[in-house]
C-alpha positions in Angstrom: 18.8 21.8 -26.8 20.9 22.4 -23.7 18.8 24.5 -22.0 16.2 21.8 -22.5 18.6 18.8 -21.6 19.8 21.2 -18.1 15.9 21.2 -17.5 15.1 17.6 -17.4 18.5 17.2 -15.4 17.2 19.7 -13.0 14.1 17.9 -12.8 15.8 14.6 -12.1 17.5 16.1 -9.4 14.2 17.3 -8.3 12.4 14.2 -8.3 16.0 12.2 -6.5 15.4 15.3 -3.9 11.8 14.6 -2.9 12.6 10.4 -2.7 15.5 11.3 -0.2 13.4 12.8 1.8 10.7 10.1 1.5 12.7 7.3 2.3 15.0 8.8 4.8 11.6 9.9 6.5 10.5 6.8 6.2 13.4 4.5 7.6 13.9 6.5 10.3 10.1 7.1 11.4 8.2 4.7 8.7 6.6 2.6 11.9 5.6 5.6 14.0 4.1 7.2 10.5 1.8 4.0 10.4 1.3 3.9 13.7 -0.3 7.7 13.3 -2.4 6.6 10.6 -3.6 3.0 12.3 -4.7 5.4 15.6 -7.3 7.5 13.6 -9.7 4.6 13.4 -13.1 5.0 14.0 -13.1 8.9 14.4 -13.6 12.0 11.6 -10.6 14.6 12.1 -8.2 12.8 13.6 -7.5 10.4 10.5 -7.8 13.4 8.5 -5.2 14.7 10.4 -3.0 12.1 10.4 -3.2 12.3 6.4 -2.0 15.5 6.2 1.1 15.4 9.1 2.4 11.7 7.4 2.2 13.2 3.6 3.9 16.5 4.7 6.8 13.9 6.1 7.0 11.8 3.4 6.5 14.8 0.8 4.0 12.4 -0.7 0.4 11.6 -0.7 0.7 8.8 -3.3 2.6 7.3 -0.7 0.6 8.3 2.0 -2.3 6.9 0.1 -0.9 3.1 -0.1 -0.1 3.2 3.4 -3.9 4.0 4.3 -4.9 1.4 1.3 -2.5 -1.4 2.3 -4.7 -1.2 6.0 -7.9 -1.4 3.8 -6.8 -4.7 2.4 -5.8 -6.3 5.4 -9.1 -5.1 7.1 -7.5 -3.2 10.4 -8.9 0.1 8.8 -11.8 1.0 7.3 -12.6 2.5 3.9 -13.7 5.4 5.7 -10.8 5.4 7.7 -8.5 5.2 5.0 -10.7 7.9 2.9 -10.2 10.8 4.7 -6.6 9.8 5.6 -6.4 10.6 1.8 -8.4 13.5 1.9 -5.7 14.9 4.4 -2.5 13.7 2.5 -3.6 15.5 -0.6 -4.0 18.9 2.0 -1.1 18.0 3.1 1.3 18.0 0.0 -0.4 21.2 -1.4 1.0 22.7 2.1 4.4 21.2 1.0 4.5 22.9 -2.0 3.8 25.8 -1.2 7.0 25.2 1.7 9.3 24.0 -1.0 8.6 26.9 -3.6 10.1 29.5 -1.5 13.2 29.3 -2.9 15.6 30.0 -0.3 18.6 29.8 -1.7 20.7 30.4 1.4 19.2 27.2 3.2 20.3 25.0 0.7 24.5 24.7 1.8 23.4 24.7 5.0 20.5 21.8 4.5 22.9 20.1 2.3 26.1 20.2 4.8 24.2 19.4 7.8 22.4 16.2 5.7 25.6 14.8 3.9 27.8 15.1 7.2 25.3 13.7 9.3 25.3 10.8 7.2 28.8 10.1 7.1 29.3 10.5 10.3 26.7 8.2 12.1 25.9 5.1 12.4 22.6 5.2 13.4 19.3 4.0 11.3 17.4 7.0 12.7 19.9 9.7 12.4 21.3 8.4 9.0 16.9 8.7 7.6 17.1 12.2 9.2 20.4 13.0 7.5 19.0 11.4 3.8 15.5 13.8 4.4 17.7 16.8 5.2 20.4 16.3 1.8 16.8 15.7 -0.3 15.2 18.9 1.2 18.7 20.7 0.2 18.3 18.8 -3.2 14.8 20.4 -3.6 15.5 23.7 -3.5 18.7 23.4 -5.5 16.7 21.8 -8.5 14.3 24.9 -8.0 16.5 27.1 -8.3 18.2 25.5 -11.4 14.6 24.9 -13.1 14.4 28.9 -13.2 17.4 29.7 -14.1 17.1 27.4 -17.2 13.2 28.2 -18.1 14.2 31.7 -18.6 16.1 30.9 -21.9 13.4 29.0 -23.3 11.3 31.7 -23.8 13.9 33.0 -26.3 13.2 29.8 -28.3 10.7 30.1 -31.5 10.0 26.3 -31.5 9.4 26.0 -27.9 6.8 29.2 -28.1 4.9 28.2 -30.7 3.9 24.7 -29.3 2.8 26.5 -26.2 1.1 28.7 -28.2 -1.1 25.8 -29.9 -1.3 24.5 -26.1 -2.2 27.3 -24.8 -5.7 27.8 -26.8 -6.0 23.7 -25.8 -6.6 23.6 -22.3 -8.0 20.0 -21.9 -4.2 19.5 -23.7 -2.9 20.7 -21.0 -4.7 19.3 -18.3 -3.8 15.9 -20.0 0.0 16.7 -20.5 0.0 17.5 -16.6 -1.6 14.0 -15.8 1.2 12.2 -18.4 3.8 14.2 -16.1 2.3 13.1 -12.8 2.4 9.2 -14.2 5.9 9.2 -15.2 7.1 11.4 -12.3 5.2 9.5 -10.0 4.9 13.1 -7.9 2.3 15.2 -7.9 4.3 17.6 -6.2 7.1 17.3 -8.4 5.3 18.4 -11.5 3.3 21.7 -9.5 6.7 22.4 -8.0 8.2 22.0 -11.7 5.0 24.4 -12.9 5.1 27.1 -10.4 8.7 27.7 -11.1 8.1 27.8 -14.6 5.7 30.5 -14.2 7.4 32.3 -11.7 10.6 32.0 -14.5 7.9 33.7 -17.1 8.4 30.8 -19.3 4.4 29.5 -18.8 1.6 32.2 -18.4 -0.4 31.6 -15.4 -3.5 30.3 -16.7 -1.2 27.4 -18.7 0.1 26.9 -15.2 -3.2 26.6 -13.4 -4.0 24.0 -16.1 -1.0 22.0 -15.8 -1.8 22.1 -12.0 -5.1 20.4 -12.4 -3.5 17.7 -14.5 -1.1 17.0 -11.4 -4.2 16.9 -9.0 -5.6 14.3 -11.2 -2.6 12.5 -11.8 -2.0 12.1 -8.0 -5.5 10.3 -7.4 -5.0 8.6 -9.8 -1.4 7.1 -9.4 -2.7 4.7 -6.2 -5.4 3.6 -8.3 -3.1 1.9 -10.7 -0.4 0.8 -8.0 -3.8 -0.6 -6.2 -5.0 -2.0 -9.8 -4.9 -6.1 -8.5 -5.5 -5.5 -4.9 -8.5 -6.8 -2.9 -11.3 -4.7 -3.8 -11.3 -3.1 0.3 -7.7 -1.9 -1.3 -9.7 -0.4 -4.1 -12.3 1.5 -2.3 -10.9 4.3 -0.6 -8.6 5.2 -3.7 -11.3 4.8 -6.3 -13.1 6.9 -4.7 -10.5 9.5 -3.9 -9.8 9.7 -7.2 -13.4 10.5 -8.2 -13.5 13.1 -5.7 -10.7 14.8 -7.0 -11.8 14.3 -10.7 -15.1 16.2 -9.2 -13.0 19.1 -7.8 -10.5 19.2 -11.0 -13.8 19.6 -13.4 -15.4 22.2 -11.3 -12.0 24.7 -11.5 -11.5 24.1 -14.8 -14.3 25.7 -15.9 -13.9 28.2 -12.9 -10.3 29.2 -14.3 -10.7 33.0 -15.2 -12.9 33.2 -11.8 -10.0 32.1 -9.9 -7.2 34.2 -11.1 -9.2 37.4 -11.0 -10.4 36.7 -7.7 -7.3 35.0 -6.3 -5.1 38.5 -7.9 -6.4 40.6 -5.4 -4.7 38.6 -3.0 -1.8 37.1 -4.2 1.0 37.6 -7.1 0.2 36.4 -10.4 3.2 34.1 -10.3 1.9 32.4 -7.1 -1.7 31.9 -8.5 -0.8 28.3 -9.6 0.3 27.7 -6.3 -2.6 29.6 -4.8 -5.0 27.1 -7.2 -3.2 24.0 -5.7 -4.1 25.0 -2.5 -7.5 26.2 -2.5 -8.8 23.5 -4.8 -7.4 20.5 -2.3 -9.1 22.5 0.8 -12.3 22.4 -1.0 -11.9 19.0 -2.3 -11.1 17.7 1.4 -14.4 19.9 3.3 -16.4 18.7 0.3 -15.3 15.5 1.1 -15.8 15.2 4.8 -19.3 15.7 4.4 -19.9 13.0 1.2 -17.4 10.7 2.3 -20.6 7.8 2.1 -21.8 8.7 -0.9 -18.2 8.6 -3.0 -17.5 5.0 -1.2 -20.7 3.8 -2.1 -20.5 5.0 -5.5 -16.4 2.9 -5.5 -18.5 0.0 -4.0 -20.9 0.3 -7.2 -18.8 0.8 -9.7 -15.7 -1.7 -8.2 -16.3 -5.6 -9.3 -16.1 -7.9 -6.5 -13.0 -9.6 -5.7 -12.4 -12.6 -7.6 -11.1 -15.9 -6.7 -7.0 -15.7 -7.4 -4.9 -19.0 -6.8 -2.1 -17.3 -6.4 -3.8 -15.4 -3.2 -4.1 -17.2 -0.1 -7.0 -16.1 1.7 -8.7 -18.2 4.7 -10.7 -21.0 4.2 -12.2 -23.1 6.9 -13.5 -19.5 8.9 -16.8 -20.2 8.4 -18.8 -17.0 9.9 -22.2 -19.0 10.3 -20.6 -21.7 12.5 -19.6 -18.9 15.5 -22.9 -19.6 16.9 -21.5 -23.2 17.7 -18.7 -22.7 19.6 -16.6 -25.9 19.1 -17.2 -25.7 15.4 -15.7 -22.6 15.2 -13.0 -23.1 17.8 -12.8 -26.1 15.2 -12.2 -24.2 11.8 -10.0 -21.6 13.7 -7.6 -24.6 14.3 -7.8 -25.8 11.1 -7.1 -22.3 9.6 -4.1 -22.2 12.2 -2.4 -25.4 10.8 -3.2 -24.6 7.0 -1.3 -20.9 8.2 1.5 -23.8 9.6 1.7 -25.2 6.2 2.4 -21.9 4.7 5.2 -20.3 7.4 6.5 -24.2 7.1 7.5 -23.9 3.3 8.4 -20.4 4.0 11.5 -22.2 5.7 11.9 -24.5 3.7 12.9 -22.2 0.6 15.6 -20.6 2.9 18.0 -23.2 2.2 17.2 -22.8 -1.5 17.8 -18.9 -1.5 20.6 -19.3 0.5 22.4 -22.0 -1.3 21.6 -21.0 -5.1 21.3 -17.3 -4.8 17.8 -17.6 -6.0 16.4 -14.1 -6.1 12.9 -15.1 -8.2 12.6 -18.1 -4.8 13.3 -15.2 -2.3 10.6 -12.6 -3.7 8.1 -15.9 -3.4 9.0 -16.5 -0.1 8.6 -12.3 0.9 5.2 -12.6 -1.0 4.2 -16.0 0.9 4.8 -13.6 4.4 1.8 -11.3 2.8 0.0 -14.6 2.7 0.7 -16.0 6.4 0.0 -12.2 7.8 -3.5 -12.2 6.0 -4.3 -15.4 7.7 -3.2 -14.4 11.0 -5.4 -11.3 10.6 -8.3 -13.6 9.6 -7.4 -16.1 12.2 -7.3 -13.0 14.6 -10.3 -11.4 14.1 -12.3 -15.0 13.9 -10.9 -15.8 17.2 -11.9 -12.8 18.3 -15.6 -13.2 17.5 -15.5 -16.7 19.5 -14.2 -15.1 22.4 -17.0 -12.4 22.9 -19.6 -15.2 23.6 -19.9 -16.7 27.0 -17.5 -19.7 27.2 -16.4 -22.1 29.4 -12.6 -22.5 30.7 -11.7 -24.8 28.0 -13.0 -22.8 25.3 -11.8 -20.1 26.2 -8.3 -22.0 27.1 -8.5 -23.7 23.1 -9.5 -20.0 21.7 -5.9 -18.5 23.4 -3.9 -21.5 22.2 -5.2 -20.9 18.2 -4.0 -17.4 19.1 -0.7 -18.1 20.9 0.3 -21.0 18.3 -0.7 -18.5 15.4 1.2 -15.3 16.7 4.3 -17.6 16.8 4.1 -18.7 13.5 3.7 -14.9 12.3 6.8 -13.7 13.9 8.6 -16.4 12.3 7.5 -15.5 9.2 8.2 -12.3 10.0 11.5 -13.6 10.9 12.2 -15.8 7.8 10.8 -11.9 5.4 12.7 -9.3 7.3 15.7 -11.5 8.6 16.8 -14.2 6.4 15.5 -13.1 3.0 17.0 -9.7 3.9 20.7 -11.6 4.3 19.8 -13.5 1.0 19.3 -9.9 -0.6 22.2 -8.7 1.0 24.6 -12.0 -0.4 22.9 -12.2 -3.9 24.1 -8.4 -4.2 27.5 -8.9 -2.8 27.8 -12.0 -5.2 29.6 -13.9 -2.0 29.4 -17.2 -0.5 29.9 -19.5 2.5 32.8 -21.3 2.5 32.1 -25.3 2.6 32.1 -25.8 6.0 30.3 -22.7 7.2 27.2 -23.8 4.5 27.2 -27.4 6.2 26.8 -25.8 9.5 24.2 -23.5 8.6 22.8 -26.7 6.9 22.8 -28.7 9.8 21.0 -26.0 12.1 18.7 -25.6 9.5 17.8 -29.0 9.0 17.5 -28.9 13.4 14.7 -26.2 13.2 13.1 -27.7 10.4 12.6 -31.1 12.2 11.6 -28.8 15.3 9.0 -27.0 13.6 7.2 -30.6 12.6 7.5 -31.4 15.6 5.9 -28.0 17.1 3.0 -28.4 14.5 2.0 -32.5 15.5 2.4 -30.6 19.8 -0.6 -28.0 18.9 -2.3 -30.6 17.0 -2.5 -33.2 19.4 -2.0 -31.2 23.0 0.4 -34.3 24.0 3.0 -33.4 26.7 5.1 -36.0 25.8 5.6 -34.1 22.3 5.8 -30.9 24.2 8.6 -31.8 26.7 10.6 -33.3 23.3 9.7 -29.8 21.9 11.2 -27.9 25.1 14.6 -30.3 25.0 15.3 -29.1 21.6 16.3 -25.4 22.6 19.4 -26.3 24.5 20.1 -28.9 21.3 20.0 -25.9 18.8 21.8 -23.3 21.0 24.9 -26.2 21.6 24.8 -26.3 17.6 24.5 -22.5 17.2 27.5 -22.3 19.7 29.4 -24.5 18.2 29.3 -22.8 14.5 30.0 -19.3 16.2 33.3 -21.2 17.6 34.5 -22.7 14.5 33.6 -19.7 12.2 35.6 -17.9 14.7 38.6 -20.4 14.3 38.1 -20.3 10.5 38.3 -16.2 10.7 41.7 -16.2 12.8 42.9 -18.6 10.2 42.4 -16.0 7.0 39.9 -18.3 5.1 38.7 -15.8 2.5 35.0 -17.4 2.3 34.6 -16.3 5.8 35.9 -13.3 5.9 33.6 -12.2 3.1 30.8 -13.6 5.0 31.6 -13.5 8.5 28.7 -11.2 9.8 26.2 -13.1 7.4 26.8 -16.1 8.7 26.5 -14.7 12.2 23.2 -14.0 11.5 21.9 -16.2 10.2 22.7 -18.4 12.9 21.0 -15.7 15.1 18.0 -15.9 12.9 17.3 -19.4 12.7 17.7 -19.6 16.9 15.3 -16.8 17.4 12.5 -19.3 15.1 13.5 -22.2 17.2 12.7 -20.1 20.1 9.1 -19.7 18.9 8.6 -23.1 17.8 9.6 -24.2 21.4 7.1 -21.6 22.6 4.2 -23.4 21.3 5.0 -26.1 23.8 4.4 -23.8 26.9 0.6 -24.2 27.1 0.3 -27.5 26.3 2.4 -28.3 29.2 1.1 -26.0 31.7 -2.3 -27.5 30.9 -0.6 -31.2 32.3 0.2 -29.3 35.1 3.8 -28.8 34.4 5.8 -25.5 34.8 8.0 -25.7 31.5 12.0 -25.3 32.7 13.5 -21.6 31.4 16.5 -20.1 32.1 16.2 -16.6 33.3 18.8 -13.9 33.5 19.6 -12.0 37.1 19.7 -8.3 36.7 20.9 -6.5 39.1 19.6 -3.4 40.1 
């Protein structure tokens, strides 16, 4: 029982190691990773590529998979695309593995040292990810070496022999016990790393390995398809059919087994034939699939139902695709879209002082959820306005088609602004279990309140293209930065006086402030063309910087 108890606690450890190295990969390069995948578009190799290089950082190609699937459902990738970026994650972790399993055991002070002082000692996001990767990489191997240490006892154990005898002459047991594994580990390269060092420990034979291996392969195709289970059915696609690829290449070796370990022997040691198995099968998987890719998305596309109608997703409504031969019809719904997209980043702020005021954490998971709602429209709106802007137009047209676009990319970074930046400092305050004292909440209050009248007003400015509204739109800035300056000043005076409330909430407060200015800056953006289009140069302050 405590060999079996150190086991699982090895594992643990294991599993801890490989999300260190995952997040802190991701924090500190996440938007480059993305950026990698987003490039491949339209080509073969390249997003195959980028599969493999973003799964060997993130020591994951479940998460490498929703990556590619979350550009699938927002339509800036195709199914293709995000296919073969798939293809090349699953390459990619069986290279990882076979990294990881050589247990070095002198690396793992070293990895450890450098990871757990490097994050103590900086400050910085990026160095701080780095630092996290490095202490889960020196987790990793630690677990390893723990898993076969342990495994080696339990082959002195009659209970624990005879059920891997019965599973032993039960192969589609095993292959079934090695997809429950994957599901619950949620790693695919937890459970072959797990495998291969209970083989290499003696405690598994290799063909009960090989078996368990398969399972993991299946299980890791088919953990996106259950994360992607509600999604759009574009989400669906590319893992559905990655899945039945790999269920392809899993039936294939498992009936291939003996073939593979007497031909594989002759290369390799017996204890690295699992491994070996892992490797080989995801190449083949990955050519075979460069060269079917249509006919496994087609066969997704056949099996998948279509998307249905969800009130609880917010999709555009007025883009009409047969109207873009009629120019001012579409530049018509585009406009309409844009203001139903208002409505939406609108009560996105509203909820703020909800969150803010009562803690609501159920109000401030709605609002992060609405943001997916106002990005899908602006990728709608985007792509729509796009269209109308290919066709030969005259100056106005063209002139309306920019302001929809302008107007909209506003309203997206405020809701971007509203998701990342104020619903982050709700998250932050609802943990810490603080609050604003009285007369920091009625300041933040009062600037809310300022924006919130600002943003009506920045809506009824791109409705009606008046530069009356506009030029009230424009006086508002200086209004909000004298009310933002004087809550810094008083907070200030509040902190030199000891008020507990704001010490405890001092650099919340702060930012909020900073937040809510930076939407009032986008609101009074909208103005800009409207007033340029009266002939009017809109009044800015700029900066001198001296070279």
């Amino acid at each position: 029982m405590v060999t079996l108890i150190n086991i699982l606690g090895s594992v643990a450890l294991l599993l801890w190691g490989l999300r260190m190295v995952r997040t802190g990969v991701m924090r500190s390069y996440g938007s480059v990773l993305k950026r990698w995948a987003r490039r491949a578009e339209g080509r073969i190799f390249a997003p195959f590529i980028s599969g493999l290089l973003v799964a060997i950082a993130l020591q994951s190609s479940t998460a490498t998979a929703m990556i590619a699937a979350s550009f699938s459902a927002q339509n800036v990738m195709a199914t293709s695309t995000a296919f073969l970026i798939m293809l090349g994650a699953d390459v990619g972790t069986a290279l990882a593995v076979l990294v990881a399993s050589q247990k070095i055991a002198a690396l793992v002070p070293i990895l450890l040292t450098i990871g757990v002082f490097g994050f103590l000692s900086s400050q910085s996001s990026k160095v701080r990810g780095i630092s996290r990767a490095f202490t889960g990489l020196g987790l990793i191997l630690l677990s390893l070496s723990l898993i076969g240490t342990n495994a080696q006892e339990l082959t002195s154990n009659a209970e624990f022999v005879a059920i891997l005898d019965i599973l032993s002459s039960h192969p589609s047991l095993l292959l079934i016990v090695g997809l429950i594994m994957t599901y619950l580990a949620h790693s695919s390269l937890a459970i072959v790393l797990l495998t291969v060092g209970l083989v290499a420990a003696g405690t598994f034979e290799v063909q009960v390995g090989i078996y368990l291996v398969l399972g993991a392969n299946l299980g890791s195709g088919l953990l996106p398809v259950i994360a992607n289970w509600q999604s759009s059915k574009n989400a669906r696609l590319p893992v559905t059919a990655n899945l039945a690829i790999r269920a392809f290449g899993v039936g294939v070796a498992y009936f291939c087994v003996g073939i593979l370990i007497e031909q594989l022997s002759l290369y390799v040691p017996m204890t690295m034939i699992p491994i070996s198995v892992h490797i080989v099968l995801n190449v083949c998987v990955a050519c075979f699939g460069l060269f079917t890719l249509s006919l496994f998305i087609k066969m997704a596309d056949h099996i998948l139902p279509d998307d249905q109608h969800d009130a609880a997703v917010i999709g555009p409504k007025y883009l009409d695709e047969h109207l873009l031969t009629s120019t001012g019809e579409a530049l018509a719904c585009a406009k309409r879209e844009a203001l139903a997209m208002a409505d939406l980043t609108q009560d996105m702020l509203r909820g703020v002082n909800i969150v803010l005021k009562f803690d609501s954490d159920e109000k401030r998971r709605g609002i992060s959820k609405m943001d997916d709602d106002v990005d899908r429209l602006f990728n709608a709106i985007k792509l729509y306005a796009a269209q109308i802007l290919q066709r030969e137009l005259s100056e106005d047209e063209t002139k309306r088609a920019m302001d929809i676009l302008s107007f909209t990319a506003n309203l997206e970074h405020i809701g971007d602004i509203i998701d990342t930046g104020l619903m982050g400092l709700a998250a932050k305050k609802i943990k810490q279990q603080s609050q604003f004292s009285k007369e920091g909440w009625t300041e933040i209050e009062q600037l809310l309140e300022a924006v919130s009248n600002n943003f009506e007003l920045a809506i009824n400015t791109f409705v009606s293209d008046d530069a009356d509204l506009a030029r009230q739109l424009i006086q508002t800035k200086p209004v909000v930065s004298e009310l933002e300056r004087n809550s810094i000043e008083t907070h200030f005076q509040r902190l030199g006086s000891g008020h507990a409330d704001t010490l405890t909430t001092s650099s919340l407060h702060l930012d909020v402030l900073r937040d809510l200015k930076r939407i009032n800056s986008h609101l009074t953006s909208i103005a800009y063309p409207v007033l340029l289009a009266a002939g009017e140069e809109p009044k800015t302050s700029w900066k001198r910087i001296d070279g």
